[in-house]
N, C-alpha and C positions, 0 to 999 in steps of 0.2 A: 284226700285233698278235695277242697271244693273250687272248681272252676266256674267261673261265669265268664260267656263269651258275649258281647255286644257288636249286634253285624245285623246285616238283610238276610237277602233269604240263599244267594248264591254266593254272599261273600266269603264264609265259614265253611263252604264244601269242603276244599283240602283239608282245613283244619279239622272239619270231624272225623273225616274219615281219617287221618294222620292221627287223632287220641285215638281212635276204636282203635288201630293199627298196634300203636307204641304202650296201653294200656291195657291190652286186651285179657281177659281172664282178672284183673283188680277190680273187685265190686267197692274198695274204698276210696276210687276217684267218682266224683259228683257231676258229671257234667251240665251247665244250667246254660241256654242260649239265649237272652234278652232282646226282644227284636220292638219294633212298633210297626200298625198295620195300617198303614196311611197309603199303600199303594192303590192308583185311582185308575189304572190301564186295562185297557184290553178288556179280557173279560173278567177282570178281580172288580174292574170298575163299574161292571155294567149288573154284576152280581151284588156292590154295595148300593146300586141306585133304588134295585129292587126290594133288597129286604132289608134295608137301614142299618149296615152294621159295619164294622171297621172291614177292611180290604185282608184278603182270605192267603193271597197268593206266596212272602214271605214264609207262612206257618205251614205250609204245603211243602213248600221244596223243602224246608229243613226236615219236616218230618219223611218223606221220602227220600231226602240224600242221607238221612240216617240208616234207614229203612234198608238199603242199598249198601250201605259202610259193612254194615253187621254180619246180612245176611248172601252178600253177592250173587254166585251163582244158583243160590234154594230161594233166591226170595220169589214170591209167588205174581206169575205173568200177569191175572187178573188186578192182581193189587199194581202193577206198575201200570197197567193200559189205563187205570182207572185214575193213577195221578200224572201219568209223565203224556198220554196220548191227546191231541188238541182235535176238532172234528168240525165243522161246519154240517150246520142241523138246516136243512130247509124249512121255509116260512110255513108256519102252520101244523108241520109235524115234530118241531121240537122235543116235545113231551114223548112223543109217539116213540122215536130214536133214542133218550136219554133213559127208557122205561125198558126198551131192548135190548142196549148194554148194561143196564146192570142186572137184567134176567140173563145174558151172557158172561156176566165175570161174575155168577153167584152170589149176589149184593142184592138180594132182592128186598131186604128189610129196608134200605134206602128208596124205596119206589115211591113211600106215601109223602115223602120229603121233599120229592123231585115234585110232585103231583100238586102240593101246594106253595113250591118254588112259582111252577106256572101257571097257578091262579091265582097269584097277584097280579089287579089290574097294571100294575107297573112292568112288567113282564113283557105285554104286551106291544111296547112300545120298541121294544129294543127288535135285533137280528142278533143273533147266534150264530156267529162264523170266528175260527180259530179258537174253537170255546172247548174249554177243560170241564169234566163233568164233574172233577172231585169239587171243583169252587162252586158248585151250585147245590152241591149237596153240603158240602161245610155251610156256607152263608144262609141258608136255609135253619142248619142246625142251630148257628150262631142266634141266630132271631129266636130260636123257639128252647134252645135249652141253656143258652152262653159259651161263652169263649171257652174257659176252663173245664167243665163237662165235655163240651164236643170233642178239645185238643186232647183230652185223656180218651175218651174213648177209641177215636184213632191209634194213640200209639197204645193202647190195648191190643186192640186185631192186629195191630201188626207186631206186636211182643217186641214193644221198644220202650224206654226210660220217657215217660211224659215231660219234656227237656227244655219246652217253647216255652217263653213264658212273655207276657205285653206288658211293656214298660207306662202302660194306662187304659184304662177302657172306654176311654171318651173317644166318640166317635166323630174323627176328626181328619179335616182339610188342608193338606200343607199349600201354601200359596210363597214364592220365591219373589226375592227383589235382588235386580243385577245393577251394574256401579253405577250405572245412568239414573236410576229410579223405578223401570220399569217394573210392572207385577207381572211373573208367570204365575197363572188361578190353576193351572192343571198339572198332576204329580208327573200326567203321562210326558206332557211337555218339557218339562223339569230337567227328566232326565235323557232327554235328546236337543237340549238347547244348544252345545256344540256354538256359541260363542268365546272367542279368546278377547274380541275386543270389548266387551260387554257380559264378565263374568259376574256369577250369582255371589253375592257377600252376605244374603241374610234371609232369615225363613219368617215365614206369619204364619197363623194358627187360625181355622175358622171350625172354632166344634159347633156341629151339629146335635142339636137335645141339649141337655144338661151334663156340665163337667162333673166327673166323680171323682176326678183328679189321678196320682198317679196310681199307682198300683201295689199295693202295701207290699206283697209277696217278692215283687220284685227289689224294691227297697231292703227287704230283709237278707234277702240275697247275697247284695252290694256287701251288708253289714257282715254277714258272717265268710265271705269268700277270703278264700288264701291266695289268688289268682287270678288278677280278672286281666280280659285278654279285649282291647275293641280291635275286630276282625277287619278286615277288608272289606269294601263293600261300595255304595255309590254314596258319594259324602252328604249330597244336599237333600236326600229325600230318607236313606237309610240309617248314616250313625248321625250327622250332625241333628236330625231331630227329636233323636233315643232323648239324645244328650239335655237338648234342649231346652225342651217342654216343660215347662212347668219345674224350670230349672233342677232338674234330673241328675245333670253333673254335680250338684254340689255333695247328692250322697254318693257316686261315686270318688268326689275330693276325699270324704272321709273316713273312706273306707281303708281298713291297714293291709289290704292285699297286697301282694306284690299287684306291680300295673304294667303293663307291655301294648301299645299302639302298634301296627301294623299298617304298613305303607301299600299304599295297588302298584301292581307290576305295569297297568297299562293307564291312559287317561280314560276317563267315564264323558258323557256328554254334559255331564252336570259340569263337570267343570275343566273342560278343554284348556290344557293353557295353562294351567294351575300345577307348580310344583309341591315338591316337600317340604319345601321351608313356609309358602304361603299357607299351604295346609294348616302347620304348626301354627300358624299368627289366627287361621281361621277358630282353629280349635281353642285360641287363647280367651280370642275374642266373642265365644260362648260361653268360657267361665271356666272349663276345665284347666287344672291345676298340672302342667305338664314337667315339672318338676319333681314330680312325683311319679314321673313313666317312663320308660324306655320306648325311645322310638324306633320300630325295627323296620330298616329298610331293606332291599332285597338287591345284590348284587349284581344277578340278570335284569333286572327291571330296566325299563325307559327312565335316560340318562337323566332328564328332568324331575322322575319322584325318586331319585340318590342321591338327592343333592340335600347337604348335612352342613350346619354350622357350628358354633361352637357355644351359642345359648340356649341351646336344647339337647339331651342328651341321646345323639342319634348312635344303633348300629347297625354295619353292615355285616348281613351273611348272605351267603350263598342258597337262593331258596326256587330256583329253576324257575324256567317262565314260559310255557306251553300254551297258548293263545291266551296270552293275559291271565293263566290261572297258575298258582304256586301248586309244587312237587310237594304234596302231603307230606311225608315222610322228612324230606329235607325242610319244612317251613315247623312242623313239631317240635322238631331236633333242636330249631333255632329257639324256638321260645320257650322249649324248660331247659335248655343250657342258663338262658337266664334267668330264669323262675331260680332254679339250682344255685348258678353263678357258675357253673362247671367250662371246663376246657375240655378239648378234646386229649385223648389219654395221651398222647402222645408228647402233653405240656405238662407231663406230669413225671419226675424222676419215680415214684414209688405210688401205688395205690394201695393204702392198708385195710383190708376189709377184719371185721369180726364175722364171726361163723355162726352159730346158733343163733334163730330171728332176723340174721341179716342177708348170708347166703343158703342156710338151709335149715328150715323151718323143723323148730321140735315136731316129734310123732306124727311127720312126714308123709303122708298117702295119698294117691291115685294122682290130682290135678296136681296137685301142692307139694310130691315128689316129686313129676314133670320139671315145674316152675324149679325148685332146690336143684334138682341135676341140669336146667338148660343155665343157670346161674355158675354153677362149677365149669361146665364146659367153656361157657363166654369168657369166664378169668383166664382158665389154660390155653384155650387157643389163640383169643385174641390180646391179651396182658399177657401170660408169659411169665417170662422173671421179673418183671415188673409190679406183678402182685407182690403182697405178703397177705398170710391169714395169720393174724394173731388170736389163740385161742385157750381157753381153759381146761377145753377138753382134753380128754388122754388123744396122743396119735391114733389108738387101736379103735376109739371111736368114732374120728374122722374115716379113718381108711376102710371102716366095714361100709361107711354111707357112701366113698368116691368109689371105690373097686368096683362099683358095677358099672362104670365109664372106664376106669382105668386098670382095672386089673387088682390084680395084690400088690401090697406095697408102694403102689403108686408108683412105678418106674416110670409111666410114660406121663407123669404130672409134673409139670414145668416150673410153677410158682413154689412161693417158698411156705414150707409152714412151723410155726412156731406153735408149738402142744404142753401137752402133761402140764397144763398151771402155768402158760405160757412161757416154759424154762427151756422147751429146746428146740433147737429146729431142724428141721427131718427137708430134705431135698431130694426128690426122685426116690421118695419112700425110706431111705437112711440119716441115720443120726448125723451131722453136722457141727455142732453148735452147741449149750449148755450154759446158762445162767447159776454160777453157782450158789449167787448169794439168796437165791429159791430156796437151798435147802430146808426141808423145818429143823428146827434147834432145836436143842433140850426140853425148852420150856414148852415149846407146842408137843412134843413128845409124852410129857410128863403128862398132858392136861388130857391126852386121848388116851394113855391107860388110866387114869382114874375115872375118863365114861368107859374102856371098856368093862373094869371090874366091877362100877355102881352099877352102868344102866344096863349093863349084856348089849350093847349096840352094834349092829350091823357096820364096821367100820371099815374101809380101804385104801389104802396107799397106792399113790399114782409115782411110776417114778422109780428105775433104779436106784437113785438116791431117790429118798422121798422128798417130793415138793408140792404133796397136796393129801391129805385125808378125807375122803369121800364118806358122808353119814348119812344112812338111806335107809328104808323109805321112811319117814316123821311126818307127822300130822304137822297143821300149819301155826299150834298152839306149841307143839314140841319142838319145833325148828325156831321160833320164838324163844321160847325159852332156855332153849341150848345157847343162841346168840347173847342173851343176856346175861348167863353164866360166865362165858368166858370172857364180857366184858367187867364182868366185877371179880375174878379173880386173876385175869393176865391182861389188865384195860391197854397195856400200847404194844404189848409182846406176843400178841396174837391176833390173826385179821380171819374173823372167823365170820363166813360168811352165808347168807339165804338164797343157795341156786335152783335152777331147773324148779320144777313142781315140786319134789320131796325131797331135797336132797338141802344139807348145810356142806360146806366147804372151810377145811381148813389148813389155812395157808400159811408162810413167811409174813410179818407184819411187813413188808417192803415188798411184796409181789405184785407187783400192777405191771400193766402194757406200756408206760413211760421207760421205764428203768431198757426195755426190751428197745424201745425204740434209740434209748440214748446208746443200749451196746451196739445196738449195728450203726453209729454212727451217721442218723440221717438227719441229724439239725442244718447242714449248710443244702439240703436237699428241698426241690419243691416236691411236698406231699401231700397227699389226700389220704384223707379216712370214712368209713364207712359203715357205720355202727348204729345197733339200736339203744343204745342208751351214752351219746357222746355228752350229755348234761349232768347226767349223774347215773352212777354205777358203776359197771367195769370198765367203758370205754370214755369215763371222763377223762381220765389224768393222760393217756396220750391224744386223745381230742385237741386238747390246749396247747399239745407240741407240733401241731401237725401243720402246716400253710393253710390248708381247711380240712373243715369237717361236717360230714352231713349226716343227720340222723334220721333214719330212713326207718317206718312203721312197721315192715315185714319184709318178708322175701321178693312179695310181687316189686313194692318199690325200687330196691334194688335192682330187679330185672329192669326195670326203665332207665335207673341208673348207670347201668352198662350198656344196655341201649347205646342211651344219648355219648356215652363216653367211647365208646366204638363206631358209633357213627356209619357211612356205608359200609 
């Protein structure tokens, strides 16, 4: 999955640490966070005045609240004193102090960086008080090697996903106009204007040097994302000018991701006063296509940003609100419920998983057995009988993989499982159930002694009654050509089929997972299913019966999938 989040620098804290949380151990989610570096305060500001370059401060805290997400209680002090600790430097020995601490945090390769930070005559001018040293040594960097060099070498040393990305490189001035006509010229002002009678409606741009316009990487981003998320943040200096500039939103209009906006839990000073529905008319009247997004607002939030109407498609969940900042955990839950479209399992008469690739991964070992057995335990403790695992496998192969959770025979496994060619189903490890119209017939009978007397082939029958002939181990030209045999001598009386790595499969021509589903009777039932091939292969035909269906790339996905479906 590729996600691209668009937020500042603090608006996306829960949300990253909630994906590191809810994602953790999947190396195929992408995470990309799109920021722009327009921040002109403090000391981000006093750092762009000196070395000409965009504002440092956004690309800082995301890469530190990553930093943080990942590695918690091992991450290294020196590296946090160096981004999270603020210092007032006295007049004259600046340099002298900023050369000290980083010969104490062992950063000493930064010195000569710091060194020609302060001999720019522009340097000179300013006072160093609540000053961070990591923005003097980025802005530094930024001038002498660029944006994208610097940001990766950061999250190098700190063995994080290089994840920042600037939605342009022009080195630019946000200026605000509030309802009156008034211009605020200063970012820092901006976002402490804390007017309700006299709110901001619209932003101006004054680039410095030459425009090089947006940012092709980021564009591209837009273009291939399956998810893009605009985070929380301070509307009038952090997302409304991503959006903006150089009219920005319109590749986000066109992109086919899913889209999810996110509402603040508290008001910002940019825009005191300002609900969710103004929001919504703010966001229109920049150009973004909100027709095309889910607006997620948060049920603890200030009563003003939950206010929801009916020309825009808002929802509410439950997403905690602890000094104006959302509950990681429960604000993740909320946005790939919708990314998903999922309920909580409890809105769910039956959840049907498939087994191999979706709950436990072929030829299984170390991390990726973890992941398959905390997948098994999540169905039985918190689903129950409310599971089914529909599978092709013999039972005797399921139970050799669960019995190291549950014993032999599965007595103490709770959910239901349907085996052998999915013909029977086994509860608390005993037979239950039987599809009889699995049996193979004649004709499939006939066709597997004529491979065994031509080829001598390695052949096995699954099944008291048999309902499955297993052909192993065949090359991938031989499994090939076995399928197309038996399509040109038995074409509709045999469903012979290409499993596992080396194995063909021979079944009843009417064995699928649908027939299974229609014998237990779940058509007047709401149900899910959960399969890695519900488009085509085994888990089409009951896909199509199911209230939904989600086709999930491996095991890890799946773990998120119970996740979200379990909830706290």
């Amino acid at each position: 999955m590729k996600l691209v989040i668009i937020s500042g620098g603090s608006g996306n804290d829960a949300l990253i640490k909630g994906v590191e949380k809810l994602f953790v151990g999947n190396e195929k989610v992408d995470v990309k966070v799109i920021v722009n570096a327009y921040d002109n305060g403090k000391s981000t500001g006093v750092c762009r005045a000196i070395t000409n370059t965009l504002g440092v401060s956004d690309i800082r805290k995301n890469h530190s609240r990553l930093y943080k997400a990942i590695y918690g209680d091992h991450c290294d002090k020196n590296l946090l004193e160096f981004y999270c600790e603020r210092y007032n430097f006295p007049k004259g020995k600046e340099l002298e102090n900023v050369l000290n601490l980083l010969e104490n945090w062992n950063m000493s390769e930064y010195k000569d960086y710091a060194i020609r930070f302060f001999a720019r005559p522009e340097a000179k001018r300013y006072e160093f008080n609540d000053f961070s040293v990591s923005n003097i040594i980025y802005s530094e960097m930024y001038s002498e090697l660029g944006y994208e060099k610097t940001n990766k070498h950061f999250c190098d040393r700190m063995n994080i996903p290089d994840f920042v990305v600037l939605n342009s490189f022009d080195n630019l001035f946000v200026k605000a106009e509030t309802q009156s006509g008034k211009i605020i010229s200063d970012e820092g002002e901006i976002v402490c204007w804390n007017n309700p009678d006299d709110k901001i409606v619209k932003m101006h741009y004054d680039v410095k040097n030459k425009s090089v316009g947006l940012n092709p990487y980021a564009l591209k981003l837009l273009d291939e994302a399956d998810f893009i998320v605009i985070s929380t943040g301070t509307f009038w200096s952090s997302i409304q000018p991503t959006l903006d500039y150089l009219d920005f939103y319109k590749f986000v209009n066109a992109s086919k991701a899913k889209k999810v906006w996110v509402m603040n839990n508290e008001e910002d000073g940019d825009s005191f006063g300002v609900t969710s529905i103004d929001f919504a008319k703010y966001m229109e009247q920049t150009g973004l296509d909100l027709s095309d997004f889910t607006i997620l607002l948060n049920s603890d939030a200030r009563d003003s940003l939950k206010m929801k109407n009916d020309k825009y498609n808002f929802v509410i969940k439950s997403m905690g609100n602890t000094k104006g900042k959302h509950d990681g955990d429960k604000y993740v839950k909320a946005l790939f419920q919708i990314y998903y479209g999922l309920e909580n399992a409890n809105n769910y008469d039956k959840i049907i998983f498939d087994f191999d690739d979706t709950i436990w991964a072929r030829n299984a070992k170390n991390d990726i057995e973890k992941t398959s057995l905390e997948n098994v335990k999540m169905i039985n403790d918190y689903l129950g009988d409310k599971a089914v695992i529909i599978s092709g496998n013999s039972f005797h192969s399921i139970d050799t993989k669960l019995n190291k959770v549950y014993g032999d025979n599965l007595k103490n496994f709770n959910s239901s499982i349907w085996a052998d060619a999915n013909s029977t189903l086994y509860k608390h490890g005993k037979q239950t159930d039987f599809i009889n119209e699995f049996v193979i017939d004649d004709k499939c009978k006939k066709f597997v002694e004529e491979l065994k007397n031509k080829y001598a082939l390695n052949i096995e029958g699954v099944g008291v009654k048999v309902v499955n002939y297993k052909i192993k181990p065949l090359t991938q030209l031989e499994r090939k050509l076995l399928v197309d045999l038996a399509k040109e001598k038995y074409a509709d009386a045999i469903n012979c089929k290409i499993t596992g790595k080396t194995t063909v499969d021979i079944l009843s021509p009417n064995n699928n997972k649908s027939v299974v589903f229609k014998h237990c009777n779940y058509d007047n039932l709401n149900t899910l299913f959960i399969g890695d091939e519900i488009n085509e292969g085994n888990d089409e035909s009951i896909s199509k019966l199911c209230t939904k269906s989600i086709e999930v790339n491996d095991i890890n996905e799946t773990n998120t999938l119970l996740k979200l479906l379990i909830g706290d």
